[in-house]
N, C-alpha and C positions, 0 to 999 in steps of 0.2 A: 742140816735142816735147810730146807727152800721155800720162803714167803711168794707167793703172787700176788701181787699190788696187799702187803699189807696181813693175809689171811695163809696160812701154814698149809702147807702142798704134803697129802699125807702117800705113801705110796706103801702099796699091800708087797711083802715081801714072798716069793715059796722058797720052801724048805730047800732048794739045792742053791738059793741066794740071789735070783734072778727078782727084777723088779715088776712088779706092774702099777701103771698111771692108771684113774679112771677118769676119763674123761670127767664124770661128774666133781672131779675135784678140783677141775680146772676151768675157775670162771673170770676169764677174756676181757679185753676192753682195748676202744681202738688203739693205742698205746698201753706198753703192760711193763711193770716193771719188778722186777725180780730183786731179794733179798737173798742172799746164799751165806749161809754159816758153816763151815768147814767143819764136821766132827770126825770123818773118814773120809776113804777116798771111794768112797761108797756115792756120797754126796757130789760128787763129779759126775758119773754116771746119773745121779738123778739130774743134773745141767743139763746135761747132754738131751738127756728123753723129754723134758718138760719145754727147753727153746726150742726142738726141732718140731715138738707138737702147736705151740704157737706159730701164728700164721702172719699174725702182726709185729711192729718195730718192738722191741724189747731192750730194756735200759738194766741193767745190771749193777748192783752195790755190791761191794766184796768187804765182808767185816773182818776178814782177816785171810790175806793172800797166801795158798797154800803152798808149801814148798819154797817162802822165800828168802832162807836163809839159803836155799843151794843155789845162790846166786852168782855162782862163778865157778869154772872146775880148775883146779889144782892140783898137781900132778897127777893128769889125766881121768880123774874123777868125773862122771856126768854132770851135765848143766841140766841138773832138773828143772829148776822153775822158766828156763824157758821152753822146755817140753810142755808145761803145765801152761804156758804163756801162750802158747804155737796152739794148745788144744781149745783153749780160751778163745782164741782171735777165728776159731775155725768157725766157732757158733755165728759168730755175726752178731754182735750185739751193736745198739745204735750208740751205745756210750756205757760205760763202765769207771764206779767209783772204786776207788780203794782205801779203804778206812786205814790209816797211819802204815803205811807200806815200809816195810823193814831197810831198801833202800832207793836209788833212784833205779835201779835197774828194773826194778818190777813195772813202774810206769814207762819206762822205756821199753819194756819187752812187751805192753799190751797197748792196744788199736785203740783210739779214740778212748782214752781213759784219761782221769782228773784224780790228785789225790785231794784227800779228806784227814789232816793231821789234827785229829782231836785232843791230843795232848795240848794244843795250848789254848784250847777251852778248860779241859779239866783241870789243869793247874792252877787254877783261879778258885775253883770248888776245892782243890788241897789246899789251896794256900789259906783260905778261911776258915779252915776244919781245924788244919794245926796249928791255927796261930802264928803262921811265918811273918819274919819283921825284915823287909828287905834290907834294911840299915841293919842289919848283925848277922843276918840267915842266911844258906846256900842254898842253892841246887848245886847236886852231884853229877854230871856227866859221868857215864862209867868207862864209856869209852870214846875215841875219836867218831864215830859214827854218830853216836849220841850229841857228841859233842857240836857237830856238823850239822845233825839234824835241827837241835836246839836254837843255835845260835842266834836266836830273832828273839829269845826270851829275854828280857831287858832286867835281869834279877844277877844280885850277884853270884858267883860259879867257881865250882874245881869240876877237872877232867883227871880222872882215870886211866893211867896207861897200864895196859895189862899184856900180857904172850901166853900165849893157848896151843895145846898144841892141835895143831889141824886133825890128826889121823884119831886120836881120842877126845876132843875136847876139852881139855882138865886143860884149869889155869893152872898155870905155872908161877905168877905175878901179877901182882897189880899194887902202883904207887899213885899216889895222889901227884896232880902237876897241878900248879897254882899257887897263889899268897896262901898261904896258911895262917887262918887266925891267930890269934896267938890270947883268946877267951872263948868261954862256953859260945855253943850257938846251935842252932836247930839245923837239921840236912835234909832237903826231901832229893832222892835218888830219881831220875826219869830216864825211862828209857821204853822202846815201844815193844818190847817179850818180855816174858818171864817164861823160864822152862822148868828146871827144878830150883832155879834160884841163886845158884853158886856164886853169880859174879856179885850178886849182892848182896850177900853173904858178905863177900871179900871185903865188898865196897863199905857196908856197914865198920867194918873192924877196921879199916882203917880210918871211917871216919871217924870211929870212938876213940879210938887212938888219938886224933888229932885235937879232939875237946867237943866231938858231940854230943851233945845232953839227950836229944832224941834222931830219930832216925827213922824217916818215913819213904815208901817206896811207891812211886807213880808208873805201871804201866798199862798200855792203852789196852795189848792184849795178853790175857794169861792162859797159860796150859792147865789142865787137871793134873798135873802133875805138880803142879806149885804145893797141892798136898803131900805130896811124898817126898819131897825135899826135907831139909832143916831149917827152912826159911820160918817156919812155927813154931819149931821146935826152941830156937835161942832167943834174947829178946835181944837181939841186936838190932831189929827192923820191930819201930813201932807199933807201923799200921802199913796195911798194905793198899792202895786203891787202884779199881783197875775194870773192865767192864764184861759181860758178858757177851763178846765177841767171839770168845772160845771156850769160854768156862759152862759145865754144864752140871756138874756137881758139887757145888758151894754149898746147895740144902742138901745135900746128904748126914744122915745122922751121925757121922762120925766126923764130918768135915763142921757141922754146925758150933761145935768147940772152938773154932777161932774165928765166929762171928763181931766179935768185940776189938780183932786185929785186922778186918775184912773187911774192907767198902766196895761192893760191886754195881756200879753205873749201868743202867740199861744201856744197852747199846743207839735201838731206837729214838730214845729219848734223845741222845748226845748228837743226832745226824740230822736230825730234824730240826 
């Protein structure tokens, strides 16, 4: 999906998949600024046709940077996100946001870009919702990234060390690193994806293991696949909160069943 300044850029598709802009869709102003929501890589190509038709500076928000976990190759794997980065910096934008960028690389790989880590506005709207008591309560770190990312959150914390294996994804592990309570106490889990959920899955069971009484999960963006996981299926994970930076089917009528474990944040709202 692509906003100009605000209002949804609709684009008529023909039958063999090719796009057309109409011009009448596209209403300009001496500075213009673009909203891009990643559902396909369909949505690239609409970047592409709607900046080169703009004639003026154009300022770019990215609600959630595509391709940014292939943020490195190993053993000889493609560096996709910075292909995605390379095609990015080609546009020309006068500045470009990234709404909670997976890591530092992705603001390193793009031109005049600023990140926007709204996790630690929204952790304040979790932390109210669940009734977290920093004098007994964690945050979860699930991994060293998270861990890394976080680290400016002034609440007490355990990190997660896990091994994965690169060629399939499947955790192999994960152990809690930290003081371990030793009484009940509430866990909100943060981290900036969810895909189908596994790691917090994991993350969950061992923090119930260690004396969680509840167990809530904070991330900035989530995939439509967070439905098809088991993430709904256990109650390991209380409540989920998380925003519509990628989510496009939360009201669907089969997904509306875990509205009640569901908190989705506009996205708009939180950037503004």
């Amino acid at each position: 999906m692509i906003l100009l300044n605000g209002k949804t850029v609709n684009f008529k598709t023909f039958p063999n998949g090719e796009l057309l802009l109409k011009k009448e869709e596209v209403v300009s102003k001496s500075k213009n600024h673009i909203s891009f929501k990643y559902e396909s890589d369909g949505d690239l190509i609409k970047l592409l046709i709607l900046k080169n038709f703009l004639k003026q500076e154009v300022d770019l928000t990215i609600y959630y940077m595509p391709y940014s976990r292939m943020d490195r190759s190993e053993d000889g794997s493609p560096f996709t996100l910075k292909y995605i980065a390379d095609f990015i910096n080609s546009l020309g934008f006068t500045s470009v946001e990234i709404i909670e960028p997976h890591s530092d690389v992705t603001p390193a790989l793009i031109n005049n870009s600023c990140s926007n880590y709204i996790n630690f506005n929204l952790i304040h709207k979790v932390i109210g919702e669940t009734r977290f008591n920093s004098e007994n309560d964690y945050l979860f770190y699930p991994d060293a990234g998270a861990a890394k990312r976080y680290s400016n959150m002034k609440f007490p914390h355990l990190v997660g060390h896990k091994q994965r294996d690169f060629h399939t994804g499947e955790i192999k592990s994960l152990e809690l690193v930290g003081c371990i309570p030793e009484k009940t106490f509430k866990a909100i889990i943060i981290d900036d994806l969810s895909s189908y959920g596994g790691t917090f899955i994991k993350s969950a069971e061992k923090l119930r293991e260690a004396g969680a009484s509840e167990v809530y999960l904070l991330v900035a963006h989530a995939e439509n696949s967070i439905f098809e996981g088991d993430l709904f299926k256990t109650n390991l994970i209380d409540k989920v909160f998380t925003t519509d930076s990628l989510l496009t089917k939360q009201n669907d009528w089969q997904n509306k069943k875990h509205e009640e474990r569901l908190k989705v944040y506009k996205i708009e709202e939180e950037i503004n």
